[in-house]
N, C-alpha and C positions, 0 to 999 in steps of 0.2 A: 748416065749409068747409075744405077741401084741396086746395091748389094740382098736388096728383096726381090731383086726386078723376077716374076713369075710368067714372063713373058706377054705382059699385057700393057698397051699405052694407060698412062695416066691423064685425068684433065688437064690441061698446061695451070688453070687459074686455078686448082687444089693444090697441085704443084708448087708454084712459086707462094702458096698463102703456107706452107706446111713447110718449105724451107726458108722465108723469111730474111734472120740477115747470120745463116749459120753457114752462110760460106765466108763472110766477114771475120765472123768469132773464129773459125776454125785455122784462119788464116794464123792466128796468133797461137792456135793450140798446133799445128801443123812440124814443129819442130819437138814436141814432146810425144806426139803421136809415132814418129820416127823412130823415137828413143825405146817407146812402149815397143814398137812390134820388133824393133832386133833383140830386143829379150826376150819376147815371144817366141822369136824363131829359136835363138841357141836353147831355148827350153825344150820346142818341140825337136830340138837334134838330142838333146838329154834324154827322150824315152822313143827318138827313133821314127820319128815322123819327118822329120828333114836329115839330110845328112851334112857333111860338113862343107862340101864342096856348094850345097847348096845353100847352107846360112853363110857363107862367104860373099854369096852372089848377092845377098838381099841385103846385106850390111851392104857391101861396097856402094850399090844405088841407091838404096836410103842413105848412107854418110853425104850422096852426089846431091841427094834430095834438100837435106840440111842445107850445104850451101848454097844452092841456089834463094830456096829460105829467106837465108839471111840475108843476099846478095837482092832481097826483095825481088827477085827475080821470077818469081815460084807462082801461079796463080791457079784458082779452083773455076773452071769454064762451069757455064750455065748447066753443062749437058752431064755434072756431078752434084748429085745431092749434098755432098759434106767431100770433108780431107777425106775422110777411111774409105768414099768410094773410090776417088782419085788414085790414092797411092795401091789400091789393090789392081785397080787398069794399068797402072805404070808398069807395075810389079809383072803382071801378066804379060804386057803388051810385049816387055823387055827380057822376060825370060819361060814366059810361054806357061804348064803344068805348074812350076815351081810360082808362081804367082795364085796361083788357084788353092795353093795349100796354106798358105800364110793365114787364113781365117779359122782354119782348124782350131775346137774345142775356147773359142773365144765367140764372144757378138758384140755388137755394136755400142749394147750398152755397158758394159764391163772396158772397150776400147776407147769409148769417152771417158768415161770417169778416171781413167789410168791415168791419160793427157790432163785433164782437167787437172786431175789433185798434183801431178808434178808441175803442172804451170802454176798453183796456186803458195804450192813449197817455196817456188823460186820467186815466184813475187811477196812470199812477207818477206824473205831474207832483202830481197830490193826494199820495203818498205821500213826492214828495222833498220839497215841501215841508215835509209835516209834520216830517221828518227833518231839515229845515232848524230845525226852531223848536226843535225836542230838542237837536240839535248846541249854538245858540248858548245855550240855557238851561244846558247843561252846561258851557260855558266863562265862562259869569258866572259860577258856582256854585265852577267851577275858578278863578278870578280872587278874589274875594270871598274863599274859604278857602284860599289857595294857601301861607301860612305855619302851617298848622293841622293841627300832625302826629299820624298815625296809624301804628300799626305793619303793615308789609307782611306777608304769609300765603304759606309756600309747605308744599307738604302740611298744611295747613289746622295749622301750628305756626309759632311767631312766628321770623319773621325778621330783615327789615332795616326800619331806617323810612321811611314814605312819607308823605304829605300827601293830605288832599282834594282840592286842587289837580290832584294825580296822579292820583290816583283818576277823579277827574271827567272829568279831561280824555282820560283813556286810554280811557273808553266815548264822547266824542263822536270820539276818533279812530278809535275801530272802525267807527263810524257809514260814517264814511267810506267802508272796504271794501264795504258792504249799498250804498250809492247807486251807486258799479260795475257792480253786478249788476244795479242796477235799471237803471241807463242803458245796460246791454248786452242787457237786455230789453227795453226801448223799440228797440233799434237794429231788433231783428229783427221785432219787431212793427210797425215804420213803414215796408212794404213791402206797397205798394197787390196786393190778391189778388183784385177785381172783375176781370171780364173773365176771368178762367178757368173760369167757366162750375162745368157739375159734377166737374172734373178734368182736361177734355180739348179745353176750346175751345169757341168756337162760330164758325160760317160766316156770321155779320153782319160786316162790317166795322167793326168796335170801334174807338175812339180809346182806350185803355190809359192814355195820357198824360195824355189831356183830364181822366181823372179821378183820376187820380195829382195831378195840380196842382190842381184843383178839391176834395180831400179834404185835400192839405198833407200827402201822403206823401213820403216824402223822396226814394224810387225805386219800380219794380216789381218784384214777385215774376214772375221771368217766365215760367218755365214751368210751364204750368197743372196738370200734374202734383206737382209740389214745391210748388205752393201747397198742397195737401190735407194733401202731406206734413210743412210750415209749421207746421200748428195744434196736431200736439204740440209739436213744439220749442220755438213761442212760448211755448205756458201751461207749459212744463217750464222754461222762461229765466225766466219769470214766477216760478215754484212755488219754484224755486230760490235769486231774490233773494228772494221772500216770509221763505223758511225761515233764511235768512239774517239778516235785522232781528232774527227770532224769536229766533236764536240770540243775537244780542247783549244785547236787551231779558230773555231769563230770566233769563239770567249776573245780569243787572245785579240784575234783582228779587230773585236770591240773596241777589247782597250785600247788600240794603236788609232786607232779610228779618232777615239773621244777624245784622247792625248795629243795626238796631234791637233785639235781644234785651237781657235783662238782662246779659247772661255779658259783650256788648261796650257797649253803650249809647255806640256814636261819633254815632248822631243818634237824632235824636226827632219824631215828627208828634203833628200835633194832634190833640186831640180826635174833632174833627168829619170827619178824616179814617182812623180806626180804628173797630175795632168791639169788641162786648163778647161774654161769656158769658155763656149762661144762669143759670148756675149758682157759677164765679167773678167777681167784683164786682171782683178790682183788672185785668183781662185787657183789654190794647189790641190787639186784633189786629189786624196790616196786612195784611188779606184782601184790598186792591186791588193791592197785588207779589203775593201768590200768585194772584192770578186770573189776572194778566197772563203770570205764569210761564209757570201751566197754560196758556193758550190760544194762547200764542207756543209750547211746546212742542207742543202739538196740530199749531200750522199748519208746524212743522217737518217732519211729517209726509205733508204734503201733497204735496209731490214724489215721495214713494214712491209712495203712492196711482196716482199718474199713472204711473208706471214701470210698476207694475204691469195697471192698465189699459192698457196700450198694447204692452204686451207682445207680441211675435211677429205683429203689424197688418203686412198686406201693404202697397203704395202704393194710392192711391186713398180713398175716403172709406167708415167702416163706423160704422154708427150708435151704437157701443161710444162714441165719440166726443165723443157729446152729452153722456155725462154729465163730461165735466171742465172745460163751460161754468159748470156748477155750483162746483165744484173752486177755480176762479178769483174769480169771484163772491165767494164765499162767504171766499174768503181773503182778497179787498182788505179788505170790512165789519169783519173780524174783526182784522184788520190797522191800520186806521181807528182802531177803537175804542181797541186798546191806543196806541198812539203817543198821542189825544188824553188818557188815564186819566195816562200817563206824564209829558207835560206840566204836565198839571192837578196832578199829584199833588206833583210835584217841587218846584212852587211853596210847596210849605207844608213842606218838608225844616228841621230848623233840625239843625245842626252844632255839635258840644261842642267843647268843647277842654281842655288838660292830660291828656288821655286816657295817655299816655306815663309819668304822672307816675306808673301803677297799678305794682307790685310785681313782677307777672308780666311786666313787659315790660326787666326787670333785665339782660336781655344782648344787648337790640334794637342797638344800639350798638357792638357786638364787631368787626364788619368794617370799621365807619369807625373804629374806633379803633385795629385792627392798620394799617388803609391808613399813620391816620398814621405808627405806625411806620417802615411802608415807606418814605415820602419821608424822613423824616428821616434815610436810609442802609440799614437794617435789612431783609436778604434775603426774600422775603415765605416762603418756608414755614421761616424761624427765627422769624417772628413768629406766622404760623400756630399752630406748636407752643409757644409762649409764650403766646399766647391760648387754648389747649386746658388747658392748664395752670393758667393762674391760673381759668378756671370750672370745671374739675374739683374745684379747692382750695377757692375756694368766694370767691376775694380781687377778682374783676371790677370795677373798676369804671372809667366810661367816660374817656377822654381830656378833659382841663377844657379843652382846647383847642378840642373842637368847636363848632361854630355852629350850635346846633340848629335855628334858625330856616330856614336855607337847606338843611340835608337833607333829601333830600324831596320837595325845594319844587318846582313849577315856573315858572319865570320868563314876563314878558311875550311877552317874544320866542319861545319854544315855544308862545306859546297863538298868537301871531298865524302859526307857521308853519304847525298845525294847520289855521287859519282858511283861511288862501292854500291850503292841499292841496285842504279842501271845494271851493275856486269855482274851482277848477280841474277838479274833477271834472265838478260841473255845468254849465260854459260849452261 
């Protein structure tokens, strides 16, 4: 069934090449599609196009439709181009005329992007959270080891020293920046696009509002032309903050990667958390940071993808389109997954310490120990060239003065300002 259908067969192989795997996606949009057309309906009861006895009837079997949904029970047969054909045969099958009216002053493309951008609401609220529970895992982690010094890396050669503490808490502050992008991707995708029809309107008398406030959009997309135009910019603000996490999340699995090696051994996982070689017997590999690298690296990608497909698209709506439903889809799951692997995984982290105390880390020390100089009077590039000097000679050694415990470090009050930055972003 196709809600175009003009009474002519199709080729079967045009067919299944032009539905592709949008019976898959829609699967997943399928419970937001529901949601869309019972506001649809009590609308068209608001200027009189259904009546109440009859948007009673279309709610009760769409709420029946939801569960099944959920109950995975629900499925879209070969012989339905998408959900919207499906649920408009159900609707019909089950209550005859009164199914026939449900597309009234709506089309198809206005009826995805409604599903779409409410699926996409509800998945960053799934996404900040999860971002919530990594954030606050990372500043225990920064709390709990915040005196537990490691040497800082710049051109991957030892420089100054820093603390787990810092470490820790420097990736749930990046965090920070990705939930931004996510909540400026919700901004643009919580803008009701029902009611613009296929690009250009329709001649019903629509209430716009009625289902703006009935879906808990926050305004309208108003011009039905910039609605079409909408759907890349949204899944591109989407793809954007996606590739963003991504970006944070590999960085980090670098570092767990490298740290866990023998060369640093600043931490350790367990067992049951590594895996082994066929063929070497002492090998712990932490294939769960590289997987998560690789697949955050993949979905960094995935905005290009969409630049590229959307390339030189007039206004209006072209079926090129369909596929970066997919695009999105497939990057929340994949997005999901690593953020719950990164949770999960971080809980079994253990952290060593005296790491400093190794040989090579012999000149970590250099710049807090000219600093002191400095206060005590001593011009800083006399001390400079006095520190160049004595590790050229080979006589370095650190200031008895320092506080090793506190370089480094980071304190309470940097972890609770981090914290206030978060709930500020999210409120």
């Amino acid at each position: 069934m196709k809600l175009w259908n003009k009474g002519e067969s199709t080729d079967k192989k045009m067919d299944c090449f032009t539905v592709g795997n949008d019976r898959q996606y829609d699967l997943v949009l399928a419970p937001y599609d529901c949601q869309a057309s019972i506001a649809h309906a009590k609308m068209l009861q608001s200027i009189s196009i259904l009546d109440e006895t009859e948007v009673q009837q279309v709610t009760n079997t769409l709420n029946e439709l939801q569960i099944l949904i959920k109950q995975e029970k629900f499925i879209i047969e070969d012989t339905y181009e998408d959900i919207h054909s499906k649920l408009e045969h159900v609707l019909t099958k089950k209550h005859g005329t009164l199914g026939k009216k449900i597309h009234t002053g709506r089309s198809r493309n206005d009826q995805v992007l409604v599903a779409f951008q409410l699926y996409i609401k509800d998945q960053i609220d799934l996404q900040i959270g999860l971002i919530q529970k990594l954030f606050e895992l990372l500043l225990d982690l920064a709390e709990r080891h915040k005196k537990k010094l490691m040497p800082g890396y710049t051109h991957m050669q030892v420089a100054m020293p820093s603390s787990f503490g810092l470490w820790f808490s420097a990736y749930a502050e990046s965090l920070i920046d990705d939930v931004i992008l996510l909540v400026g991707a919700k901004k643009i995708a919580d803008q009701n696009p029902l009611g613009s029809a296929a690009g250009y309107g329709t001649g019903f008398d629509i209430d716009r509002k009625f289902t703006t406030k009935e879906l808990d959009f926050s305004e309208i997309r108003i011009n039905p032309i910039a609605v079409q135009m909408g759907r890349e910019k949204i899944s591109k603000a989407v793809l954007d903050a996606i590739g963003s996490i991504g970006s944070t999340l590999s960085k980090f699995c670098f570092d767990l990667c490298l740290y866990l090696g023998q060369e640093h051994r600043f931490i350790s996982l367990s067992g049951q958390m590594t895996t082994g070689s066929s063929i070497m017997p002492h090998k712990k590999n932490p294939d769960i940071f590289e997987l998560i690298r690789g697949k955050c690296n993949v979905l960094k990608t995935s905005s290009h993808q969409l630049n590229l497909l959307c390339s030189n698209l007039p206004s209006g709506y072209h079926r090129d389109l369909q596929l970066s439903k997919g695009m999105v889809i497939e990057a929340f799951d994949e997005l999901t997954t690593c953020l719950e692997m990164m949770i999960h995984s971080l809980n079994e982290i253990q952290v060593h310490d005296q790491i400093i105390e190794d040989s090579k880390y012999t000149h970590l020390f250099s710049v807090n120990t000219l600093e002191n100089w400095v206060k005590d009077g001593m011009p800083f590039r006399e001390a400079y060239n006095k520190m160049v000097s004595q590790i050229q000679n080979g006589i370095f050694k650190a200031d008895k003065k320092l506080n090793h415990t506190h370089i480094g470090s980071i304190g309470n009050l940097s972890i609770e300002l981090i914290r206030n930055k978060m709930e500020q972003c999210i409120e």
